[in-house]
C-alpha beads as a LAMMPS data file, in Angstrom:
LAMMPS data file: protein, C-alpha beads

217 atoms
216 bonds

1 atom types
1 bond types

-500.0 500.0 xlo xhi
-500.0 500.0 ylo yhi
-500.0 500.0 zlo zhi

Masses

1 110.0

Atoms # bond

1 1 1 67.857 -285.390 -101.279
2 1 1 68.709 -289.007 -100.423
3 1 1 66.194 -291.317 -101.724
4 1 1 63.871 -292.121 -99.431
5 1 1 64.615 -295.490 -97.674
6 1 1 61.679 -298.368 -97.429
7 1 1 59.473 -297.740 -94.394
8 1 1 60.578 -300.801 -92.508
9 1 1 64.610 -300.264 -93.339
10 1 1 63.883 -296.941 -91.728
11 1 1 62.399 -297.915 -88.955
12 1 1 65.315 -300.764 -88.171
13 1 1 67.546 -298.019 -88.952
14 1 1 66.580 -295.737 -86.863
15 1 1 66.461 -298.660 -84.230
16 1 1 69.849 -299.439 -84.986
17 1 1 71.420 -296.237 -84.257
18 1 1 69.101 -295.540 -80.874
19 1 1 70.356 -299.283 -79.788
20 1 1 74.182 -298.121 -80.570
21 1 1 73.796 -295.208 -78.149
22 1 1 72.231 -296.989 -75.576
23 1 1 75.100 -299.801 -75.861
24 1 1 77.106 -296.894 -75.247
25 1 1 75.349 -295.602 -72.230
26 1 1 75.874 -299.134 -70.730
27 1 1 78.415 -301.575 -71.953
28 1 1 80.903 -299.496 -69.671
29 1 1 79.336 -300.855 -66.449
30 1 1 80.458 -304.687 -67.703
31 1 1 83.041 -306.627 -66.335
32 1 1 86.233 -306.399 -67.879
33 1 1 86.571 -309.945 -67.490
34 1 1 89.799 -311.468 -69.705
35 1 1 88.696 -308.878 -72.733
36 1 1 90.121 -309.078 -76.036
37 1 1 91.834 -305.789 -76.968
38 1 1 88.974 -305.442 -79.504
39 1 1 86.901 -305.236 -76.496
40 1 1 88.774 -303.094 -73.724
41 1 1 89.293 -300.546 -77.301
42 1 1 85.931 -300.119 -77.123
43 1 1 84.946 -300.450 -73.912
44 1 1 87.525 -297.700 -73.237
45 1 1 86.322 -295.086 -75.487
46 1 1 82.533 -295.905 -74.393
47 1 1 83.315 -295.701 -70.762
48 1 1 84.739 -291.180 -71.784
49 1 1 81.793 -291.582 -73.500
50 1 1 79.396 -292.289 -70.619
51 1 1 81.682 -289.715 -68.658
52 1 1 80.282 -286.762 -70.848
53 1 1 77.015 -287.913 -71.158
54 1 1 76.993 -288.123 -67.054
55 1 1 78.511 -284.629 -66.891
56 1 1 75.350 -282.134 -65.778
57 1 1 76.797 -279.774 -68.458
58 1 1 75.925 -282.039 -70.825
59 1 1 72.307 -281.142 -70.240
60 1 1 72.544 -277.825 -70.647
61 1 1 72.696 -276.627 -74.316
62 1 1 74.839 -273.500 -73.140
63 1 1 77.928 -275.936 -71.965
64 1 1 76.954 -279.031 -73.875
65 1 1 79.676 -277.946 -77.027
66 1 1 82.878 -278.593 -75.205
67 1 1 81.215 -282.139 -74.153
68 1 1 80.020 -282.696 -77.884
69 1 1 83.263 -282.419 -79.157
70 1 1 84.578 -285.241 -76.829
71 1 1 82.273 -287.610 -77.386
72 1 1 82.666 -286.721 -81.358
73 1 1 86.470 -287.122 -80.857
74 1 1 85.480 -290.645 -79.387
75 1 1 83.505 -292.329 -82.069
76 1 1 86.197 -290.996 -84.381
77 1 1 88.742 -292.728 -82.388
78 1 1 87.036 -296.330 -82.256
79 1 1 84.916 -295.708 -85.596
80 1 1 87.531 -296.256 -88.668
81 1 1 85.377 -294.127 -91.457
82 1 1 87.434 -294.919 -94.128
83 1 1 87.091 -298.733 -93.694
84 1 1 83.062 -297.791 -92.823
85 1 1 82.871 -295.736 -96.375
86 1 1 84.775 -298.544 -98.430
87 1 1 82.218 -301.306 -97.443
88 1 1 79.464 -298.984 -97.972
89 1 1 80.292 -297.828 -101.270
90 1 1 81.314 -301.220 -102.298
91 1 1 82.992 -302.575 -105.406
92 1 1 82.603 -298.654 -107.085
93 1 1 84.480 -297.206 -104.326
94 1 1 87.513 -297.804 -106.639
95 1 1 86.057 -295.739 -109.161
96 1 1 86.288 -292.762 -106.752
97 1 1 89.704 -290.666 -106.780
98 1 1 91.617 -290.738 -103.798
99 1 1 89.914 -286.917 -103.098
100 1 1 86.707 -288.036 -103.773
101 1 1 87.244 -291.047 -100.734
102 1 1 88.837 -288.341 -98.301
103 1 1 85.478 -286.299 -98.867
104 1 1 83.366 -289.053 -99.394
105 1 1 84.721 -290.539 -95.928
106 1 1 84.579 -287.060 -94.005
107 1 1 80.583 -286.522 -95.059
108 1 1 79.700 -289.693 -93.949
109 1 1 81.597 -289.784 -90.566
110 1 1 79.690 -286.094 -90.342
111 1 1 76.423 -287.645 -90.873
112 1 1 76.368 -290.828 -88.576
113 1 1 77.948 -288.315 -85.771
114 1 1 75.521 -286.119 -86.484
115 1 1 72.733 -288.809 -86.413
116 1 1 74.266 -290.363 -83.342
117 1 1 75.124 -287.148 -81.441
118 1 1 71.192 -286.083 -81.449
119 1 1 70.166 -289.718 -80.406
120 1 1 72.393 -289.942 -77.547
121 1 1 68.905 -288.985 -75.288
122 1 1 66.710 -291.855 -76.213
123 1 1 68.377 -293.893 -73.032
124 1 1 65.677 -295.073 -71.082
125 1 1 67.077 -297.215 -68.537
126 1 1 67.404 -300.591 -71.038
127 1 1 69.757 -303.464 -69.760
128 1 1 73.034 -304.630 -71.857
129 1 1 74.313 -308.118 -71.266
130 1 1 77.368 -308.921 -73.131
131 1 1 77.144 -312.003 -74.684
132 1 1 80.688 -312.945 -76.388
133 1 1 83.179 -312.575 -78.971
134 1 1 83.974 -314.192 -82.322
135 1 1 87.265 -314.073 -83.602
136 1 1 88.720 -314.852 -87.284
137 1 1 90.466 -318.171 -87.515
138 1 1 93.543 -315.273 -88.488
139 1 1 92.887 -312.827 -85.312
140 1 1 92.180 -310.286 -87.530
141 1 1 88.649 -309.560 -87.160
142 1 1 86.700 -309.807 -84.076
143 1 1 82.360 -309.760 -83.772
144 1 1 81.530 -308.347 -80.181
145 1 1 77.976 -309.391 -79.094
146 1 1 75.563 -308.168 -76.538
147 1 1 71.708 -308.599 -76.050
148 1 1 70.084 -305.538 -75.204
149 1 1 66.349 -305.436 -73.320
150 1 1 64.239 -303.823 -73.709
151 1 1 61.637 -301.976 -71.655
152 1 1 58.952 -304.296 -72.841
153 1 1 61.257 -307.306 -72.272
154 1 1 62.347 -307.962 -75.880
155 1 1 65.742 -308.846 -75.991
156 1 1 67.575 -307.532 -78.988
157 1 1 71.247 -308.658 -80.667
158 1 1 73.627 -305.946 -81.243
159 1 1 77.057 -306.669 -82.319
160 1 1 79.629 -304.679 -82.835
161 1 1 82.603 -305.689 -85.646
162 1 1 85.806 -304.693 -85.245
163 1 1 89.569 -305.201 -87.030
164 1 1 93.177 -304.243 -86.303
165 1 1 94.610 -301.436 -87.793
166 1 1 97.480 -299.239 -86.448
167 1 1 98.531 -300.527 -83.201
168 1 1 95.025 -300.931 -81.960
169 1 1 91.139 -302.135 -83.181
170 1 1 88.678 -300.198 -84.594
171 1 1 84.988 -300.652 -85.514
172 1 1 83.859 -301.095 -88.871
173 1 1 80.093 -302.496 -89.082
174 1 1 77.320 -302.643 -86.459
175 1 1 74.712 -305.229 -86.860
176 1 1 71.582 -304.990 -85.072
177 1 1 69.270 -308.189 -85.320
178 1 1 71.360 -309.313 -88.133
179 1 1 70.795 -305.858 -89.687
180 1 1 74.262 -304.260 -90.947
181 1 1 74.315 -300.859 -90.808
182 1 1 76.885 -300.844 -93.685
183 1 1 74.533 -302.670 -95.813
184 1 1 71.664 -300.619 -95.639
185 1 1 73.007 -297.410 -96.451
186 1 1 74.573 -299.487 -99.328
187 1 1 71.580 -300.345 -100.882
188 1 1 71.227 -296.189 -100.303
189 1 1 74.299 -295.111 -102.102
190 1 1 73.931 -297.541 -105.041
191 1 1 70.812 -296.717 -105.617
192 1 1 72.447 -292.896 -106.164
193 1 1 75.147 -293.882 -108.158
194 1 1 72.811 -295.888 -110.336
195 1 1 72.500 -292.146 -112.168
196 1 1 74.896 -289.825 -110.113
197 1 1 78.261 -288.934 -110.125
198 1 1 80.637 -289.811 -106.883
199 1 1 80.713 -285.892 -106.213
200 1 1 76.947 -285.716 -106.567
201 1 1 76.637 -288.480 -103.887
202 1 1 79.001 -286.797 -101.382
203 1 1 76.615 -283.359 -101.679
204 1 1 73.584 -285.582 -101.217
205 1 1 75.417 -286.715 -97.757
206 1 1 76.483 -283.557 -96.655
207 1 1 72.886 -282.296 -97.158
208 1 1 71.216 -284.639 -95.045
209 1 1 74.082 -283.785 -92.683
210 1 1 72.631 -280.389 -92.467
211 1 1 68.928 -281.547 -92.604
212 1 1 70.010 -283.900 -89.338
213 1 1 71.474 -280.696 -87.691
214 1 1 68.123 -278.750 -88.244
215 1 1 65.760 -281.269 -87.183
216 1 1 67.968 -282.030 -84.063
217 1 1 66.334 -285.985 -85.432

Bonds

1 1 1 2
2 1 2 3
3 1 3 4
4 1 4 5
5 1 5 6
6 1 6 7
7 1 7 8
8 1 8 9
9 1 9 10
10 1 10 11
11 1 11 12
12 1 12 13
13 1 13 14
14 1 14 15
15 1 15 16
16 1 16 17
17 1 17 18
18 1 18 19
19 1 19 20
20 1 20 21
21 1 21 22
22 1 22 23
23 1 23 24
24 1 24 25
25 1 25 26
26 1 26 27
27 1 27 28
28 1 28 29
29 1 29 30
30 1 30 31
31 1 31 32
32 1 32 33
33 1 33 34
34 1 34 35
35 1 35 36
36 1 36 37
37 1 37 38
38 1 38 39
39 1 39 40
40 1 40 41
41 1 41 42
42 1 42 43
43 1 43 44
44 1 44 45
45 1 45 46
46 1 46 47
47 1 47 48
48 1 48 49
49 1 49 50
50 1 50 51
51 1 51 52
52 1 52 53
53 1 53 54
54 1 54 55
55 1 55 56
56 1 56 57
57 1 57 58
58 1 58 59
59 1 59 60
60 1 60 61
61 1 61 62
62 1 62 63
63 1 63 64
64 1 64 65
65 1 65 66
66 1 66 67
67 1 67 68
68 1 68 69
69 1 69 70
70 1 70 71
71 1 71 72
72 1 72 73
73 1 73 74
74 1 74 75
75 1 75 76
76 1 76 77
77 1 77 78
78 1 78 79
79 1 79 80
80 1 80 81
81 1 81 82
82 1 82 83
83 1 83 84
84 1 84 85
85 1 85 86
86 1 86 87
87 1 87 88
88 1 88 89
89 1 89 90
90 1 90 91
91 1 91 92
92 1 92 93
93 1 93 94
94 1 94 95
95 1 95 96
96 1 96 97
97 1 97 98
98 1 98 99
99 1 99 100
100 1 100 101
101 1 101 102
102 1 102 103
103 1 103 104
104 1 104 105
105 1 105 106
106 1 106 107
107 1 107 108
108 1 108 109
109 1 109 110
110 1 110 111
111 1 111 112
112 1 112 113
113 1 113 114
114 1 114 115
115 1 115 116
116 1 116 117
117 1 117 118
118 1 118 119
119 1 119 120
120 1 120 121
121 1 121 122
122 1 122 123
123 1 123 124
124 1 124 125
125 1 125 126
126 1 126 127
127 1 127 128
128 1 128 129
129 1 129 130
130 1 130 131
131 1 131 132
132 1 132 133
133 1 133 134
134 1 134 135
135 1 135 136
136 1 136 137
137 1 137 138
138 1 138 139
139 1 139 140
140 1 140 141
141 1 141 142
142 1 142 143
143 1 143 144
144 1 144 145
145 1 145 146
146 1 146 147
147 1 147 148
148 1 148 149
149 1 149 150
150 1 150 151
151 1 151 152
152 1 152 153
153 1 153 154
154 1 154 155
155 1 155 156
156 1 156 157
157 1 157 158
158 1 158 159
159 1 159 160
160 1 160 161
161 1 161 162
162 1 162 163
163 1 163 164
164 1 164 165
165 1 165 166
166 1 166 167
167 1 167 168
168 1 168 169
169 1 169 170
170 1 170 171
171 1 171 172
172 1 172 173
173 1 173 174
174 1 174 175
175 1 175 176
176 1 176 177
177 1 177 178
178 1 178 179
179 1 179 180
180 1 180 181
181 1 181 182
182 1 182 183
183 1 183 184
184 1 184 185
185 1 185 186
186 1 186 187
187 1 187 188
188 1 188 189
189 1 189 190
190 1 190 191
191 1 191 192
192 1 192 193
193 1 193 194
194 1 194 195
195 1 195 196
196 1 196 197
197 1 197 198
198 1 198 199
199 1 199 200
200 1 200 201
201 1 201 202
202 1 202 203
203 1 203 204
204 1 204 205
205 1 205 206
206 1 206 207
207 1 207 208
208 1 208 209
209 1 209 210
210 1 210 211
211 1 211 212
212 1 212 213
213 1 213 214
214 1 214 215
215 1 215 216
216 1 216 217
C-alpha cells in the first residue's frame, strides 16, 4: 500500500485534483484573447475535453467507454508524464534504468487518469477567471493562472505550469494554493524509496491504480 499521506496533504490533495477538473469543465468558455501557445495548447485539449463531458453518453455508464478514452487520450496529450515522473521522483530518478522510468512513468500517468477520470463529476457550477501568465526570462517555461470560486465565495489559485517540448507545450506541475501536486506525491515516493526498491515503488502505484478503479474515488 502507499503510505498513508498526512490528513491535511490529503485533503489539499484531493482538493487539488477536484479543482483541476473543474478548471477543465470551464477554462474553455474564456476568451482567447492574444494567448500564448502554452495557453491555446491547453485551452484546446480542455475545450474536447468539455465536448465529452457535455456528450449525454457520457452519463450513461453503458456508452461512457468510447468518451473515457477521449478524454484519457487528452490529458495524455497536454500532460507530459515523463517530465511529471522525473520531478516527482527527484534526484533518484537517475538511479532508475531507462525500463524502470518507461514503467515508472506509465503507472503514474494510470493513476492520476484514473484519479482524475472518477473526479470529473464533482462540477458544481464554480466560476474560473483566468488571471495571467508568467513566462521564463528564456520562453521556455510558462505559469498559467486562474482563480477559481467557489460556491461559498472563496476564491482559490490554480495554476497550471507548462514547457515546450516537441513542436508544442505541455503541462508538467499543477499548483493549487501554492500546493504542487508534484511535490506532494514526492514527499510520497521518497518516503517509499527510503526502504524500497524502484520496482517495488512502481507495484505500490499500480496498486492504488486498481484500488482507485474499485472505489470509483
Amino acid at each position: 500500500m502507499m503510505p498513508a499521506a498526512r490528513p491535511s496533504r490529503l485533503r489539499a490533495f484531493r482538493r487539488c485534483l477536484l479543482l483541476c477538473c473543474l478548471l477543465a469543465l470551464t477554462l474553455a468558455a474564456l476568451p482567447a484573447g492574444a494567448a500564448t501557445p502554452a495557453r491555446q495548447t491547453l485551452e484546446t485539449s480542455i475545450s474536447r475535453i468539455l465536448n465529452c463531458i457535455k456528450n449525454p453518453d457520457y452519463v450513461n455508464p453503458a456508452t461512457r467507454g468510447p468518451l473515457r478514452q477521449q478524454i484519457e487520450d487528452e490529458v495524455l496529450h497536454v500532460f507530459d508524464f515523463g517530465e511529471f515522473s522525473s520531478r516527482t521522483v527527484g534526484p533518484r530518478w537517475r538511479a532508475f534504468t531507462p525500463e524502470q522510468q518507461r514503467r515508472f512513468s506509465d503507472a503514474f500517468a494510470d493513476l492520476l487518469i484514473n484519479t482524475y477520470l472518477n473526479k470529473i463529476d464533482g462540477y458544481n457550477g464554480e466560476q474560473v477567471l483566468y488571471t495571467g501568465e508568467t513566462v521564463s526570462p528564456d520562453g521556455k517555461r510558462v505559469e498559467i493562472q486562474t482563480s477559481i470560486t467557489m460556491k461559498d465565495g472563496k476564491k482559490v489559485p490554480v495554476a497550471y505550469r507548462m514547457l515546450p517540448k516537441r513542436n508544442s507545450w505541455f503541462v508538467y506541475d499543477v499548483l493549487i494554493e501554492n500546493l504542487s501536486l508534484v511535490k506532494n506525491y514526492r514527499t510520497q515516493f521518497q518516503d517509499i524509496l527510503n526502504s524500497a526498491s524502484p520496482d517495488q515503488l512502481i507495484e505500490k502505484i499500480r496498486a492504488k491504480t486498481r484500488e482507485v478503479g474499485q472505489s470509483g474515488s
